[in-house]
N, C-alpha and C positions, 0 to 999 in steps of 0.2 A: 450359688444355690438360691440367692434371694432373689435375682435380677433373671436368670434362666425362663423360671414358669411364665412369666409376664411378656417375653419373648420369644415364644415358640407356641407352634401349632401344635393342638390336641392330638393325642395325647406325652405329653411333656415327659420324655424318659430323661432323669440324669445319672450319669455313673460319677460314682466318686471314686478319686485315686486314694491311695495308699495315705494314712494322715488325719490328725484330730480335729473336726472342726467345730469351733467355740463361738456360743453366741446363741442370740432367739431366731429363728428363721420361722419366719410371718408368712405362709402361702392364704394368698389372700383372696389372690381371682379365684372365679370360681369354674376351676380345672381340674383335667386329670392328670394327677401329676405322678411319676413314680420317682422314688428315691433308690437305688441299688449301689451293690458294690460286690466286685470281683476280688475286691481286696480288703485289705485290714482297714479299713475306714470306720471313723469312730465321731459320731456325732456327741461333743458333750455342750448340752445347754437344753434350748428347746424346741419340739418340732412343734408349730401350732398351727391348724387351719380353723378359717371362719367362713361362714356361712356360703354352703353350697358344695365345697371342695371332695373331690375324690382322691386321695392322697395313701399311695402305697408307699411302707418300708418292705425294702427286700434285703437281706442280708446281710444289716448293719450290725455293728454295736454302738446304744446307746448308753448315756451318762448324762446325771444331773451332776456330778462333781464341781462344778461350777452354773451352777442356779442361773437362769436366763429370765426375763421378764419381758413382757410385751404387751403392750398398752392396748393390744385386741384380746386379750385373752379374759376368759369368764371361768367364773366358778374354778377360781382358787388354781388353775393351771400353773401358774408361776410356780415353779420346783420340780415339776414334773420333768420329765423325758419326753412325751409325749402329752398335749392339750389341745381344745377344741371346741367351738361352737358352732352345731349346725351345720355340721360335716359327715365325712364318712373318713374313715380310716382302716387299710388293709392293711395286715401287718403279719410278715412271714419270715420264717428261716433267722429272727433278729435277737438278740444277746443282748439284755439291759443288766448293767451292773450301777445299781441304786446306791445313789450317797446318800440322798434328803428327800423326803416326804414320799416318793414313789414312783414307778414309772408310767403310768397312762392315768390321765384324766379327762374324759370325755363326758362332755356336756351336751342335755340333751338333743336332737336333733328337729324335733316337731314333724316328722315326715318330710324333711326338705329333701330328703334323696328317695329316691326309687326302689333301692336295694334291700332286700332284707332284715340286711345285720347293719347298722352303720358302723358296728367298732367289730373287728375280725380279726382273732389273732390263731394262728398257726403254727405251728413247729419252732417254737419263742423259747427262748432259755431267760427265766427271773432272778437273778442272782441278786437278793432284795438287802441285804447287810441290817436286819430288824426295822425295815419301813416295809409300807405297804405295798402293792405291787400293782391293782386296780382298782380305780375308783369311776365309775360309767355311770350316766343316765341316758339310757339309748340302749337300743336293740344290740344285744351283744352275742358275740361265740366263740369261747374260746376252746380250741380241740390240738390237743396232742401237746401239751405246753409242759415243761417244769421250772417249777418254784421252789427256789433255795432260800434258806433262810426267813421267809416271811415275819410276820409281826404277828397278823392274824389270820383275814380270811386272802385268799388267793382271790378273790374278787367280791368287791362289795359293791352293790346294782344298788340304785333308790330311783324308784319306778320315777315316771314322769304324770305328773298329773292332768298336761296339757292331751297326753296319745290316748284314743280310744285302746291299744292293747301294746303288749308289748312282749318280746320274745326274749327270754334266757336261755343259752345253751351252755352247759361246761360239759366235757365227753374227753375222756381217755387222757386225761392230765395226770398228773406226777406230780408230790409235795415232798419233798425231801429238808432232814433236817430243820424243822420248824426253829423259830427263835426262843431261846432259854432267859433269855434277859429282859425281856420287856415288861415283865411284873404281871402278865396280864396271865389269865388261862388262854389257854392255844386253842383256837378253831379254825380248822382245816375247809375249805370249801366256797360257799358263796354266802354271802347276806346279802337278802332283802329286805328292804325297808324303804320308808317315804312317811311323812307325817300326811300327804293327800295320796293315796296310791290312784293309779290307773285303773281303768273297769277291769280291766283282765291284763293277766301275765300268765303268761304261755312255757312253762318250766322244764327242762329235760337235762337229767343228771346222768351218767352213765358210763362204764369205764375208768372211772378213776380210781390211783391208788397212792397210799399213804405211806410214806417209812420214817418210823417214829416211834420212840418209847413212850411217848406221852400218848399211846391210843386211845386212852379215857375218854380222852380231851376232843376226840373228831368229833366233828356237830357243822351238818348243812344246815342253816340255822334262816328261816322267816321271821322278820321282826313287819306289824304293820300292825294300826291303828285296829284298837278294839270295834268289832263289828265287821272288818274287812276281811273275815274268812273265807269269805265266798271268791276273792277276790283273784285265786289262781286257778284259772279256767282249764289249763291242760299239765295237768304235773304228771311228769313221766321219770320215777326216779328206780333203776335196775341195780344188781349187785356191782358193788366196789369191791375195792385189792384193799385189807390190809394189813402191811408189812408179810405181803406174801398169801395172805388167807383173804378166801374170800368172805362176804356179809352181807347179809341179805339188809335187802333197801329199809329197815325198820332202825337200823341201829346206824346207816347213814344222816340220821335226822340227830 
């Protein structure tokens, strides 16, 4: 896995066979790489890109079960599943079962890729065992995902203060079983927050649904510095599921 991307011409597909593999794996050129698998392949450690990388998971399942470290990573990546600075990561069809602190940590991007979303997760299954599940500073989208177990929010965004604007999406996600143990109250959804936010963030909530006794407790919840109300330029937020009923986008908040 380490030695492959650095060896081959764009764009870098590798298939992994059947089997756990342990350790940090550093993609570091700045390629398109994809990771997949046909089979029970099980990445436990960490996957980390720096600057410039296009780096897809397809298929996998991921695990910090054994915590990986790597001397390029920023902003706190080390524990993750999934870290990165100044990259892009696609991430589809993939199964993280969470030991410690979380599974994706994605540090900001500064506009080094072209693409839209830098961080993009898709039909993801979060099986979180009371940690967190995302923590991004970058343009993100996550659609059609479910989240077991969490701690709090299914994704926590802190704008970037470097980006003229920046884009959230979560649409048609599934929170299932929230976590009972962690002392804390339970919110379901996204936080935003930054102590400097971006000029604009660009918001779109939609489709999702909750099962959970604790429905009190749902809150898509905006945290940002006094004075920065102006500071979400397209918020698009439609009715949610929950536990089967629907709710109109006031009681989403």
């Amino acid at each position: 896995i380490k030695a492959a991307p650095a060896n081959a011409t764009e764009p870098t597909t590798i298939y992994l066979k059947a089997g756990t593999y342990t350790g940090c794996f550093d993609i570091e050129e700045s390629r398109n790489v994809i990771l997949t698998s046909n089979e029970d392949a099980v990445i436990d450690g960490l996957v980390h890109g720096n600057s410039g990388n296009y780096i897809t998971l397809k298929g996998l399942t991921l695990t910090n079960e054994t915590p990986a470290k790597t001397a390029t990573s920023r902003n706190n990546a080390d524990g993750y599943c999934v870290g990165g600075y100044a990259n892009c990561f696609h991430i589809e069809d993939c199964t993280f079962n969470v030991k410690s602190l979380g599974a994706i940590n994605i540090y900001a991007a500064f506009n080094a890729n072209k693409e839209e979303f830098e961080l993009t997760v898709l039909n993801s299954t979060f099986n979180c065992n009371g940690f967190t599940p995302i923590r991004c500073k970058t343009n993100t989208k996550i659609d059609g995902c479910t989240f077991n177990d969490q701690k709090r929010y299914s994704m926590q965004f802190q704008a970037n203060s470097q980006a003229a604007s920046e884009k959230v999406v979560f649409t048609n996600n599934k929170v299932n079983d929230p976590c009972l143990t962690s002392g804390e109250p339970f919110a379901a959804g996204v936080q935003i927050s930054h102590s400097q936010l971006c000029e604009e963030v660009a918001l779109t909530i939609s489709g999702n649904t909750l099962e959970s006794e604790l429905f009190s407790d749902l809150k898509f919840a905006y945290d940002w510095e006094e004075g920065c109300s102006s500071c979400l330029a397209n918020m698009q937020i439609t009715t949610c599921s929950l536990n089967g009923n629907q709710i109109v986008a006031g009681q989403c908040l």
